[in-house]
C-alpha positions in Angstrom: 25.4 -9.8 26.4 24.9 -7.4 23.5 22.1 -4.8 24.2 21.9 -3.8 20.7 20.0 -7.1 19.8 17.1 -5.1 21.6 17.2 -1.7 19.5 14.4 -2.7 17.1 12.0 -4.2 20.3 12.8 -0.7 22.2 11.9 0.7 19.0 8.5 -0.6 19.2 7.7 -0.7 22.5 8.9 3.1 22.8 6.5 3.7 20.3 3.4 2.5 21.5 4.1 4.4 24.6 4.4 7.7 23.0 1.6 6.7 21.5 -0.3 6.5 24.3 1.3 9.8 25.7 -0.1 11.8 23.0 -3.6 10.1 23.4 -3.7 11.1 27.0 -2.1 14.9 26.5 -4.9 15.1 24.5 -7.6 13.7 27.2 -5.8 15.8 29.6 -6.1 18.9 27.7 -10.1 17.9 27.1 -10.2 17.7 30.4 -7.8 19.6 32.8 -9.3 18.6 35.9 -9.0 14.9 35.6 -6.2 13.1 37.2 -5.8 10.1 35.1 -4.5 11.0 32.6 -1.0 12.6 34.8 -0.7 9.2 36.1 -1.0 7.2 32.9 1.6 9.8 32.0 3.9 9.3 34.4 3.8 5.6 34.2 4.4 5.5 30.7 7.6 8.5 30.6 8.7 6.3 33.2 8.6 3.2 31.7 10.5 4.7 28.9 13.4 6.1 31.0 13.7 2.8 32.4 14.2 1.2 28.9 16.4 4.2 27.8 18.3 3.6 30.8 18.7 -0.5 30.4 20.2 0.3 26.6 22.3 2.8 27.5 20.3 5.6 25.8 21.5 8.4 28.4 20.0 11.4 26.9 16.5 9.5 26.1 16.5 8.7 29.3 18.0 11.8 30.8 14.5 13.9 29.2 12.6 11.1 30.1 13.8 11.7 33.4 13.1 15.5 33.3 9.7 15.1 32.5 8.8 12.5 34.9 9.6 15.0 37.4 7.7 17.6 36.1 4.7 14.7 35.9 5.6 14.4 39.6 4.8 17.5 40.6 2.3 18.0 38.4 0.4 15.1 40.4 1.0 16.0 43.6 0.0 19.2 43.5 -3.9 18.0 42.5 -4.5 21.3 40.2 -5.4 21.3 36.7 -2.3 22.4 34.6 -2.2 25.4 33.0 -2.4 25.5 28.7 1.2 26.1 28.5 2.3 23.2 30.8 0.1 20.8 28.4 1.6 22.8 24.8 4.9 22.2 26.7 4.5 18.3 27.2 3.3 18.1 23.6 6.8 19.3 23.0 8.5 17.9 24.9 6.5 14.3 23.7 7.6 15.1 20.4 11.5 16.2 21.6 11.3 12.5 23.0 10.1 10.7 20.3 12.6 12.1 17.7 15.5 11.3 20.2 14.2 7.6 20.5 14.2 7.2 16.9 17.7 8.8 16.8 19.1 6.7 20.1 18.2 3.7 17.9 19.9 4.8 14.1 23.1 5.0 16.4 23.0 9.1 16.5 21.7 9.9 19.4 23.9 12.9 19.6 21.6 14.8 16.9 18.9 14.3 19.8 17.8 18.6 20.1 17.2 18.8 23.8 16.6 22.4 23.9 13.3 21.8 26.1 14.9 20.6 28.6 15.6 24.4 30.0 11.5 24.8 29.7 10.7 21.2 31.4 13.0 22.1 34.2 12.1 25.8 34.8 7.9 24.7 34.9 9.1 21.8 37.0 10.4 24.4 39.5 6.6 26.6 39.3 4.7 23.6 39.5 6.7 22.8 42.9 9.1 25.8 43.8 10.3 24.2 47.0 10.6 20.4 45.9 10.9 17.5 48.5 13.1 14.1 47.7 10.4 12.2 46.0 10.2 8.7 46.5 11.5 7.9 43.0 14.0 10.4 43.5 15.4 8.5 46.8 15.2 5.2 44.9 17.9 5.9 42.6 19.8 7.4 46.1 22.7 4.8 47.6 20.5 3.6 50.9 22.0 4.6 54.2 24.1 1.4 55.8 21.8 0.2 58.7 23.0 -2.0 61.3 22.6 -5.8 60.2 20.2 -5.9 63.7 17.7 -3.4 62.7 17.7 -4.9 59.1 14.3 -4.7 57.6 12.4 -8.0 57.2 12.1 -9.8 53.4 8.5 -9.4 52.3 7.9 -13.2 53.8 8.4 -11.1 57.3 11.8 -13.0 57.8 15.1 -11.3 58.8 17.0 -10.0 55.8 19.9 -12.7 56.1 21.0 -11.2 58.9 23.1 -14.1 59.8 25.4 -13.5 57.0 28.8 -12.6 58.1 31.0 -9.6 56.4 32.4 -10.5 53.2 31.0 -14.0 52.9 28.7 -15.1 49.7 24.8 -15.2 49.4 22.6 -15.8 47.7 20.2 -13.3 45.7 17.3 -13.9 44.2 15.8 -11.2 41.6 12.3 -11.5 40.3 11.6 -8.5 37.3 8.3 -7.5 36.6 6.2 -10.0 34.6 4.7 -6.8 32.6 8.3 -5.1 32.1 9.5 -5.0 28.5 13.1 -6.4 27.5 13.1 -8.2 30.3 16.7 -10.3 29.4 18.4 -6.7 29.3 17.0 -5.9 32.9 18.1 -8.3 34.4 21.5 -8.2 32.6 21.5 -4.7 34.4 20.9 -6.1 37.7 23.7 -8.4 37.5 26.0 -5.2 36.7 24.8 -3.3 39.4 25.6 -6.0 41.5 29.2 -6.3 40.1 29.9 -3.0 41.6 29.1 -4.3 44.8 31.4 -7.3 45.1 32.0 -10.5 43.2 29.5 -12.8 41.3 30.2 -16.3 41.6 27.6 -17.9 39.2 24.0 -16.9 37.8 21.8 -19.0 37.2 20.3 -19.2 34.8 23.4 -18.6 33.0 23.3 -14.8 31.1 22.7 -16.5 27.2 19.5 -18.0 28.9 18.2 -14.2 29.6 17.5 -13.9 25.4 15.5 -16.6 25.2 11.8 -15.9 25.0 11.0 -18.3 27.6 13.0 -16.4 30.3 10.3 -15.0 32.9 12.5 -12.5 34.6 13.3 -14.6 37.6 16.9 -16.0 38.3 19.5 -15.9 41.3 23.0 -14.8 41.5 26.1 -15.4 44.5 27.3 -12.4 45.6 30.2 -11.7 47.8 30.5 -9.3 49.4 30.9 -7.0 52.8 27.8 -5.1 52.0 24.8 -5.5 54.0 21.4 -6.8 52.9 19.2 -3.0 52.6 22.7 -1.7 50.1 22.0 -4.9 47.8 18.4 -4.6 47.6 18.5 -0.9 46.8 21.2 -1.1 44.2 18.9 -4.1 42.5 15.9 -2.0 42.9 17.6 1.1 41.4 17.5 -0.4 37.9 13.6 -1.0 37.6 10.7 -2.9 37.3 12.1 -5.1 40.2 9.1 -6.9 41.8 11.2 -8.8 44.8 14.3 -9.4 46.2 15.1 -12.3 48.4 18.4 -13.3 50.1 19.6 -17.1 51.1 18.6 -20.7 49.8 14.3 -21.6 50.2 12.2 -24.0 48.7 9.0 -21.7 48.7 7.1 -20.8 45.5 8.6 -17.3 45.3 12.4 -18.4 45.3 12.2 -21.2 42.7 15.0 -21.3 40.5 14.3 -19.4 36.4 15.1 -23.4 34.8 12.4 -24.7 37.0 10.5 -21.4 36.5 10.8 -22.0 32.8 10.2 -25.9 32.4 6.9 -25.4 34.9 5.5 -23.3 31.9 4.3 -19.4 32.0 5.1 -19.2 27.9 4.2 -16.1 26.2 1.9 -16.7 23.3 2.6 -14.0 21.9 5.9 -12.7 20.4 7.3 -10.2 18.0 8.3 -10.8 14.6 10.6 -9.0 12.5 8.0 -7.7 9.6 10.5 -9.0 6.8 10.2 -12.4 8.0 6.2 -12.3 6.6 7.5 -11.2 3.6 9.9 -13.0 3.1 6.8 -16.0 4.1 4.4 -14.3 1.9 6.6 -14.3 -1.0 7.3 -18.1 -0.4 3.8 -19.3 -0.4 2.9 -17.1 -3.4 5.5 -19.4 -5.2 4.2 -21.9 -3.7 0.0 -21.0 -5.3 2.1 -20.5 -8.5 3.3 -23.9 -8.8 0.0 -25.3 -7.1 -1.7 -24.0 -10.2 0.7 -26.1 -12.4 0.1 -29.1 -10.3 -3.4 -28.7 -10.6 -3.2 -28.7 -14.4 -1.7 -31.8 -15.1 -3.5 -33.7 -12.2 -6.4 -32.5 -14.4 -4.5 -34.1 -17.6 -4.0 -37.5 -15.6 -7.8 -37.9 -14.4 -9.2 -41.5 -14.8 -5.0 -42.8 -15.5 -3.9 -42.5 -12.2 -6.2 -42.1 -8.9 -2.6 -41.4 -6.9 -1.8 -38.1 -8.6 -5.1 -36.6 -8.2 -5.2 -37.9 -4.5 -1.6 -36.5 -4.1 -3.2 -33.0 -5.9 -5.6 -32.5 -3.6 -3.8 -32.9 -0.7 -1.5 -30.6 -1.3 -3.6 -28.2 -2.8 -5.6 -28.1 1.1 -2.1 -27.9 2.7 -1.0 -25.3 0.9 -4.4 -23.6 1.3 -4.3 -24.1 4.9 -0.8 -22.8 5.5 -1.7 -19.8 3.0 -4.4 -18.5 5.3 -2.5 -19.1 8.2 0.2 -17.0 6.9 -2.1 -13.9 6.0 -3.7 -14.2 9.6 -0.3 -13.5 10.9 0.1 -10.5 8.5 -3.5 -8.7 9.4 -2.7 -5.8 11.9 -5.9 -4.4 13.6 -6.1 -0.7 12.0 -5.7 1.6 15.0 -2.0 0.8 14.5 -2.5 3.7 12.7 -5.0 5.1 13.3 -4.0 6.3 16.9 -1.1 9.0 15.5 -4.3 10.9 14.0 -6.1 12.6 17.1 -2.2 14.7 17.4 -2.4 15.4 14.0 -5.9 16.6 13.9 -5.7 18.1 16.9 -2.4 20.2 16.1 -3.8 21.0 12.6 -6.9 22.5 14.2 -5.2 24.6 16.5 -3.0 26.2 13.4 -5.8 27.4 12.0 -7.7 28.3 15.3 -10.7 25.9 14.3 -12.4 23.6 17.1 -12.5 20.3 15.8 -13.6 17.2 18.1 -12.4 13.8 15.8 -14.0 10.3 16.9 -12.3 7.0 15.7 -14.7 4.1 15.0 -13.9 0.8 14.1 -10.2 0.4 15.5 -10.5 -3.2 15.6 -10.6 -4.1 11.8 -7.8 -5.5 10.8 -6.1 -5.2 6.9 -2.9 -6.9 5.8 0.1 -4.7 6.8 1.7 -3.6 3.7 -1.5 -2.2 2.9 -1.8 -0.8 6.4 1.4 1.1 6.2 0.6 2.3 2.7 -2.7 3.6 3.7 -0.9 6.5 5.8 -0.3 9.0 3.3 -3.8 9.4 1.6 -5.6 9.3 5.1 -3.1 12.4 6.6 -4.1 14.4 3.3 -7.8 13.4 3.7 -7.9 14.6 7.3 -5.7 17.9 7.2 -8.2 18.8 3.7 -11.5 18.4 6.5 -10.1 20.3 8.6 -8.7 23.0 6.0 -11.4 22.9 4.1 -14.4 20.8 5.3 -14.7 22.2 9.1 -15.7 26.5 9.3 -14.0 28.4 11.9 -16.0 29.3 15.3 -17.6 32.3 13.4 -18.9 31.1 10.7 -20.1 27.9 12.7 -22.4 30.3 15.1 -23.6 32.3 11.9 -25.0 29.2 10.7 -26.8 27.9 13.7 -24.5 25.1 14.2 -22.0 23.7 17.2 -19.1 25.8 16.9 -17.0 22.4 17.5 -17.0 20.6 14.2 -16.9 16.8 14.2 -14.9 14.9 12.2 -15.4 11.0 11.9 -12.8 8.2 11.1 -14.4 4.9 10.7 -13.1 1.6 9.4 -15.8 -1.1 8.7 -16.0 -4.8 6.8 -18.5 -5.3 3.6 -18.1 -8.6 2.5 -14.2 -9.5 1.6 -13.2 -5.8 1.4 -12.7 -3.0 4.4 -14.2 0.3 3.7 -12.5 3.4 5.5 -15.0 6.7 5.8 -13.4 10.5 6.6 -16.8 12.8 7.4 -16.9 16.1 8.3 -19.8 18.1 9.7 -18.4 21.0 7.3 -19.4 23.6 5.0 -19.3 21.0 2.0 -18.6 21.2 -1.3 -19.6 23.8 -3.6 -19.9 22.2 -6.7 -20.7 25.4 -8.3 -17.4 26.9 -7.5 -15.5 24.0 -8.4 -17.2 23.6 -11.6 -16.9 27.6 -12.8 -13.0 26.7 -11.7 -13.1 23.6 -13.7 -14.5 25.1 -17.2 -11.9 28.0 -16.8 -9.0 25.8 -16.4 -10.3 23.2 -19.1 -10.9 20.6 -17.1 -14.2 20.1 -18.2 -16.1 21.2 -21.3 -18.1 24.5 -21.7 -20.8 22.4 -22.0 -21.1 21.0 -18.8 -24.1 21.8 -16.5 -23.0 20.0 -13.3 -21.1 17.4 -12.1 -22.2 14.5 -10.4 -20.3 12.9 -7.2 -17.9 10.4 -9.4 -17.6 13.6 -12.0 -16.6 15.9 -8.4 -14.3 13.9 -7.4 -12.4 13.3 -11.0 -12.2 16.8 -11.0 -10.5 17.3 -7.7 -8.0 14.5 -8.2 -6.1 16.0 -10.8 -3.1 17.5 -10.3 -3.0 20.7 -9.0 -6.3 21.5 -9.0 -7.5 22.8 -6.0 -10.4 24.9 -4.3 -8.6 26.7 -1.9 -7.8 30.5 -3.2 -4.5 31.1 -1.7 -1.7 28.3 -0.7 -0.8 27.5 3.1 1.2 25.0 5.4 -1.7 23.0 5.6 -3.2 23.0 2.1 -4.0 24.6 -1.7 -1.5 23.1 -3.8 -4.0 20.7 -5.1 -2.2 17.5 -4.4 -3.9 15.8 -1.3 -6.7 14.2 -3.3 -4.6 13.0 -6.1 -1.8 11.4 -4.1 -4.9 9.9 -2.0 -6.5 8.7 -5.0 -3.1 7.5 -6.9 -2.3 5.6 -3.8 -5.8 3.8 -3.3 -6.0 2.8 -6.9 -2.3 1.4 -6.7 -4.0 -1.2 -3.7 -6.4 -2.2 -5.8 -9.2 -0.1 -4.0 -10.9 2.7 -4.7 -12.3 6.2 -3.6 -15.9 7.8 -3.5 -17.4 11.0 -2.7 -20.3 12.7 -0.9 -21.3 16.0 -0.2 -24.0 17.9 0.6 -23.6 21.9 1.0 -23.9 23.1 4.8 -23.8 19.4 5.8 -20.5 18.1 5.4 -18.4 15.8 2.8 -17.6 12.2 3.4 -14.8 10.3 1.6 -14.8 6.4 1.8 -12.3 4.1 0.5 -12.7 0.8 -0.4 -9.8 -1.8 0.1 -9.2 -5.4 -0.5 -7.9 -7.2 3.0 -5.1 -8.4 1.6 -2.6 -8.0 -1.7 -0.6 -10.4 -2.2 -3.1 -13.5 -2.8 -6.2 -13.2 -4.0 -9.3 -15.2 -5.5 -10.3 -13.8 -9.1 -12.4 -14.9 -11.7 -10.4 -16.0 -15.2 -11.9 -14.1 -18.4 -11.4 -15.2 -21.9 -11.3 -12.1 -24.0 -10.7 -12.7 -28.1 -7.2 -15.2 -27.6 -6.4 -13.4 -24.1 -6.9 -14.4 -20.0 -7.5 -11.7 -17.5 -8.0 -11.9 -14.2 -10.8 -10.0 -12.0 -10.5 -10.0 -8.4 -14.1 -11.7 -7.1 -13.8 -8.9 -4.2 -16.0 -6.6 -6.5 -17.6 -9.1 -8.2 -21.7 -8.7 -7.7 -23.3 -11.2 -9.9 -23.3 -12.5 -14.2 -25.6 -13.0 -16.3 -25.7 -13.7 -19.8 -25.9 -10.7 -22.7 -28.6 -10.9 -24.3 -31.1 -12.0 -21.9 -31.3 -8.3 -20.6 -32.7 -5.0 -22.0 -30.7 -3.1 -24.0 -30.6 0.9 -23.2 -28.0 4.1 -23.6 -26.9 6.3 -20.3 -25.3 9.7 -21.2 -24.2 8.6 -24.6 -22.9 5.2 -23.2 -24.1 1.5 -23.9 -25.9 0.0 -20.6 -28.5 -2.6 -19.6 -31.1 -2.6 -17.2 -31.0 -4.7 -14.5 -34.2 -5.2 -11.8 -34.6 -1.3 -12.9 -31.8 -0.2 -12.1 -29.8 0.8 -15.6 -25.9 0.1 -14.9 -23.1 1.2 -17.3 -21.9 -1.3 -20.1 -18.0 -2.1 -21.0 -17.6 -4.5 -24.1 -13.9 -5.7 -23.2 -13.5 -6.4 -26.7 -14.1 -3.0 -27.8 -12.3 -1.2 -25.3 -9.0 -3.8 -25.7 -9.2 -3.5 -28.9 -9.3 -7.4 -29.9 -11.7 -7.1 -32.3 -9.6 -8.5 -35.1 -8.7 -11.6 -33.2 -11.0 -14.6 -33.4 -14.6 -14.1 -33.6 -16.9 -13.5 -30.9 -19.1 -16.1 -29.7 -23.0 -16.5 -30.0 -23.3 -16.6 -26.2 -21.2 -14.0 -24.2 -21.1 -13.3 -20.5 -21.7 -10.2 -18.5 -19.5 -9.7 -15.2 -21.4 -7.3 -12.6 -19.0 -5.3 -11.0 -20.4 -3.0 -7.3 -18.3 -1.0 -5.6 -19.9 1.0 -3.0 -23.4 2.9 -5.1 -21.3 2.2 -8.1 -22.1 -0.3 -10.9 -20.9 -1.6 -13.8 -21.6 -4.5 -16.4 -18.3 -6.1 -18.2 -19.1 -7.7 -21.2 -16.5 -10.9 -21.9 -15.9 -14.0 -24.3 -16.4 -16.3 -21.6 -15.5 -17.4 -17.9 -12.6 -20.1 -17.5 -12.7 -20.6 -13.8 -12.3 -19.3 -10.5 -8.9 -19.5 -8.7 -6.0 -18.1 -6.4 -3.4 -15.4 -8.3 -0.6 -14.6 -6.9 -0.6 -10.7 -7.7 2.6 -9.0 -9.3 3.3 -5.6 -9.7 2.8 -4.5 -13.0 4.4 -1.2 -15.0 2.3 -0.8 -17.8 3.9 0.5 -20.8 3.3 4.4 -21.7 0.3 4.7 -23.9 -1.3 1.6 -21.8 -5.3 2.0 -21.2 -5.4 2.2 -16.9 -7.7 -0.5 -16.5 -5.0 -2.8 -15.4 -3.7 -3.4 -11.2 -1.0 -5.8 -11.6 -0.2 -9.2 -13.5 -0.4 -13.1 -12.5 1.3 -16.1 -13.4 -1.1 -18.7 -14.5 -1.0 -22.7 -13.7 0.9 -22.7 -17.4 3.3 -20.8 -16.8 1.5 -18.3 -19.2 1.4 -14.2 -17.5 -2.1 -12.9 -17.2 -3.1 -9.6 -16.8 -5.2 -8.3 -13.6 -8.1 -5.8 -14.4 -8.5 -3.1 -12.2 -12.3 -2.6 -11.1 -11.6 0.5 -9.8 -10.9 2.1 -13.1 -13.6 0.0 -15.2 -16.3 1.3 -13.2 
C-alpha cells in the first residue's frame, strides 16, 4: 500500500489542527489559569504525531512528540504557564507547521528544528524529575506475563489463553471511528504485527483499506510464539486503537470489516480534490453556453414543432438543477479563513506593543472558494493597517478616556445575493485633514479641493504608494495595502467602501458576489452593442424621462423619491454616439451598492439570463468599467460591465 496517496489528506487534516493549536495558544494565553485549552492542545499535537508517524514523517512527528511531552507536563503540574512557555509553543506551532508543509513537498529535510533544544530544556523546568508517563510506557515493548495471569479482553474473557506457543490466532483490530487516514493505520498495524510473527491472511484484504467505505475494523492470523498482552501492546503502539480482541466470536464487536461495511456506517461526507470542481465548474459553464444556443433556436421553432421546445425546457431545468448543485458543492463556510487571523492580529499587536482584542462574527457564511482563497490578501492588509494605523497604543488610549484594549471586528454577513465583509476598529480614525494637505501636495487632488467625502477618502488612499504613515516599517507605510485590497476586490467583481469618524474608529466593508463563475445579469442594448450587468447590484428601472432632471457636483443626475442619484449615459461614456440613433424611449438601470447609487442610462433591456463569466484583459487605453466578458446564446462575445467602477 502506497502511503503517499494520503500526502494531500494529511495535508489538510494537519492543517485544521494547527489551526486549532493556534486558536487555543491564544485562549490559553487570554487565560493562563484555564486548563482546557493544554488538553485540547495535547490532543491535537498528538493526533498529529500519530499521523506524522503512520506516513513516515519522522521529524514531524519526532517535534510533535517533543511538545506533547512538554504539553504533559505542562498539565500535570495544574499551574498556569509562564509567558515564555506560551511565546515558546507559538514557535514551536509555527516550527511544526512549516515542517508539515515540507514533509509533504518531499523535503522534509529543510524542516529547521532548532526549537527543539528550547521545547526539551522547558520540558525539563516544567517537570525536573519526570516519571514514565502513561503515553510514554505505551510506545514501551510490555513485559512478557505468564499466559495464566493474562489480563482479561474488555468482554472480561481470558485473553486466548488457551493458545499454545507458536500456533496461529486470530486478531481483531478495531481503529478509532474519529481517527483520520484510517486505511494507513491500519496498514501500520498489520506491519507492527509482521515483526511479531507471520500473517496468514487479512481480511479485508489491504486494497480494501482505501476504500472510503472501510470503517477501521478488520482481522488478521498471526502466528506466532508471542503471548496475548506483547500483541495487544505492539497494535496499541501505533494509535487510535479503540480494541483488540483475540480468537473467532459472533458478538457485535468482532464482526468481520465486509460485513461491517455491507451493514452500512457510510460517511457522507468526503474530500474532494479542489480541481475536480473546477474542472466541474468549467464543464457546466460550457454547458449554460450552449443552453443559451439551444434556447435560441427553440425560440425560432415555436408554434412548428411542440417536441423541440418540450426537449428545451427540459434540458434547460436539468442543466439548471445540476448547475446549482455544483456551486453548493463549491461554497466553503468563510472561517476557512478566517480562523488564521486571530495569530496574525495577535502577533502584529504584540510588534508594536498595542493591546488589541479581535472578535470574528459571522463564520458561518459561505462564498464560492476561488473567491474565498482570493479574498486572503486584501483582508491581511486591511487588518495589519487597523492595527498599524487604526488601534492607539496603551497611552494614548488612557489619554483619551478610552479602554486601553482596542477592538477590532471581522464580520461576514448576507444582503440579498451578495456577502458583505466589514474590518472596524475602535481607533483613532482618519484624519481627513491630514490626508487631504498630503493629497494636494502630492497632486493627487486639485488645489481646489475643500474636503473629501468617504468614496473621494478612499480613492485617495488606494493609489499607489500613497500612504499616511510618516516613516516606513515591517508592518506598514509603503502605501500598498489599500490598493492591492482594492485592485483585488474589484478583479471579483465586488467592491470596497469607507467609514470613519475621528476618535471613533474606521470601518471597511467589502461587497462580494457569492459566486464567479455563473451568474444571472441583465442584457443591455447600447447603440449596435450587448452588455451584460450582473442583477447582484441591480436596485430597480425606470424609464428616462419620467423622472426629474437635476446636476450633482457638475454631474448629470435624477431625483428619485428625494433622494438625487448620479447619472451615466452609456452612450456618452462608450462613446457610440455615431452609431444608430437613440430611441424615443430609453431605460434607466438603478445600480445600489452598499449607501451608493447610481442611474445607468441604456438603449434598451433584451432579457434576463445566465453568463458564463470569462476573464477579460482589456486593451491599454480601455475605459475600467468592464469585469470580464460572456459568450452569448449566438455565439456572439459580450462584454460584462463592472458596477463597482460605474458607481
Amino acid at each position: 500500500m502506497d502511503l503517499s496517496q494520503y500526502a494531500e489528506l494529511f495535508l489538510a487534516e494537519s492543517r485544521e489542527h494547527l489551526s486549532a493549536c493556534n486558536q487555543l495558544l491564544l485562549d490559553w494565553e487570554r487565560n493562563p489559569a484555564s486548563p482546557e485549552p493544554v488538553g485540547g492542545l495535547f490532543r491535537a499535537v498528538h493526533t498529529i504525531k500519530g499521523m506524522a508517524a503512520t506516513m513516515g514523517y519522522g521529524r514531524v512527528a519526532d517535534l510533535s512528540h517533543r511538545m506533547e511531552n512538554l504539553l504533559d507536563h505542562l498539565r500535570r503540574s495544574g499551574r498556569a504557564p509562564a509567558d515564555e512557555i506560551i511565546q515558546l509553543l507559538f514557535r514551536a506551532t509555527d516550527a511544526l507547521e512549516k515542517a508539515v508543509g515540507l514533509a509533504v513537498a518531499g523535503r522534509e529535510r529543510e524542516a529547521d528544528l532548532a526549537v527543539l533544544a528550547e521545547i526539551d530544556r522547558a520540558a525539563l523546568q516544567a517537570k525536573p524529575a519526570p516519571q514514565p508517563s502513561g503515553l510514554a510506557r505505551h510506545f514501551v515493548e510490555a513485559p512478557e506475563v505468564p499466559e495464566a495471569l493474562e489480563p482479561p479482553d474488555s468482554h472480561g474473557r481470558p485473553a486466548a489463553s488457551a493458545s499454545p506457543p507458536g500456533s496461529a490466532r486470530l486478531v481483531h483490530v478495531v481503529i478509532r471511528p474519529e481517527a483520520p487516514l484510517k486505511g494507513g493505520r491500519a496498514m501500520l498495524v498489520v506491519r507492527k504485527l509482521q515483526t511479531l510473527g507471520t500473517v496468514h491472511r487479512v481480511q479485508p484484504a489491504a486494497a480494501a483499506f482505501e476504500s472510503d467505505d472501510f470503517d477501521g475494523r478488520f482481522l488478521c492470523e498471526l502466528e506466532t510464539a508471542r503471548p496475548a498482552a506483547d500483541i495487544e501492546a505492539a497494535v496499541r503502539s501505533v494509535g487510535d486503537v479503540e480494541g483488540v480482541t483475540f480468537g473467532g466470536g459472533t458478538d457485535e464487536s468482532q464482526v468481520t470489516p465486509a460485513e461491517s461495511v455491507a451493514g452500512g456506517g457510510r460517511t457522507r461526507h468526503i474530500r474532494v480534490d479542489l480541481r475536480r470542481l473546477d474542472t466541474l465548474m468549467d464543464l457546466i459553464g460550457e454547458l449554460v453556453t450552449e443552453r443559451g444556443r439551444l434556447n435560441d433556436v427553440a425560440a425560432r421553432w415555436v408554434g412548428q414543432d411542440p417536441e423541440i421546445d418540450e426537449v428545451a425546457i427540459q434540458i434547460s431545468r436539468l442543466s439548471a438543477d445540476l448547475q446549482n448543485e455544483i456551486i453548493l458543492a463549491r461554497m466553503t463556510p468563510v472561517w476557512q479563513v478566517f480562523d488564521r487571523f486571530p495569530r496574525l492580529v495577535r502577533d502584529v499587536a504584540r510588534q508594536l506593543d498595542k493591546q488589541v482584542s479581535f472578535r470574528v462574527e459571522g463564520k458561518e457564511i459561505e462564498l464560492d472558494r476561488e473567491i474565498l482563497d482570493a479574498l486572503g490578501d486584501p483582508l491581511v492588509h486591511l487588518l495589519r493597517n487597523a492595527v498599524d494605523h487604526g488601534i492607539e497604543p496603551p497611552a494614548e488610549r488612557k489619554r483619551h478616556k478610552k479602554d486601553p484594549e482596542g477592538e477590532i471586528v471581522l464580520a461576514a454577513v448576507r444582503e440579498r445575493s451578495s456577502v458583505a465583509i466589514s474590518i472596524s476598529d475602535d481607533g483613532r480614525g482618519i484624519d481627513r485633514t491630514k490626508i487631504l494637505e498630503k493629497a494636494k501636495r502630492e497632486g493627487v487632488v486639485g488645489p481646489h479641493v475643500e474636503s473629501l467625502s468617504d468614496d473621494q477618502l478612499l480613492r485617495v488612499l488606494a493609489r499607489p504608494g500613497f500612504s499616511t504613515a510618516d516613516s516606513v516599517t515591517s508592518v506598514s507605510g509603503r502605501g500598498v495595502g489599500i490598493d492591492v485590497a482594492m485592485t483585488r476586490i474589484r478583479a471579483l467583481g465586488g467592491s470596497v467602501e469607507i467609514r470613519t469618524e475621528p476618535g471613533k474608529g474606521t470601518a471597511f466593508v467589502l461587497r462580494l458576489p457569492v459566486t464567479l463563475a455563473i451568474v444571472r445579469a441583465l442584457i443591455a442594448a447600447v447603440g449596435q452593442e450587448r452588455y451584460a450587468l450582473p442583477l447582484t447590484y441591480v436596485a430597480e428601472t425606470v424609464e428616462f424621462g419620467t423622472v426629474p432632471l437635476t446636476t450633482m457636483e457638475g454631474r448629470d443626475a435624477i431625483v428619485l423619491r428625494d433622494r438625487v442619484v448620479p447619472l451615466v449615459d452609456l452612450r456618452k461614456l462608450l462613446g457610440t454616439n455615431g452609431g444608430a440613433p437613440a430611441p424615443p424611449r430609453r431605460p434607466v438601470i438603478v445600480l445600489e451598492m452598499g449607501e451608493r447609487r447610481a442611474a445607468i442610462v441604456v438603449d434598451g433591456m433584451l432579457s434576463q439570463q445566465e453568463i458564463v463569466v470569462k476573464g477579460f484583459d482589456a486593451p491599454q487605453g480601455t475605459l475600467p468599467v468592464f469585469s470580464g466578458a460572456t459568450i452569448m446564446g449566438d455565439g456572439v462575445p459580450a462584454l460584462i460591465l463592472d458596477s463597482a467602477g460605474l458607481v
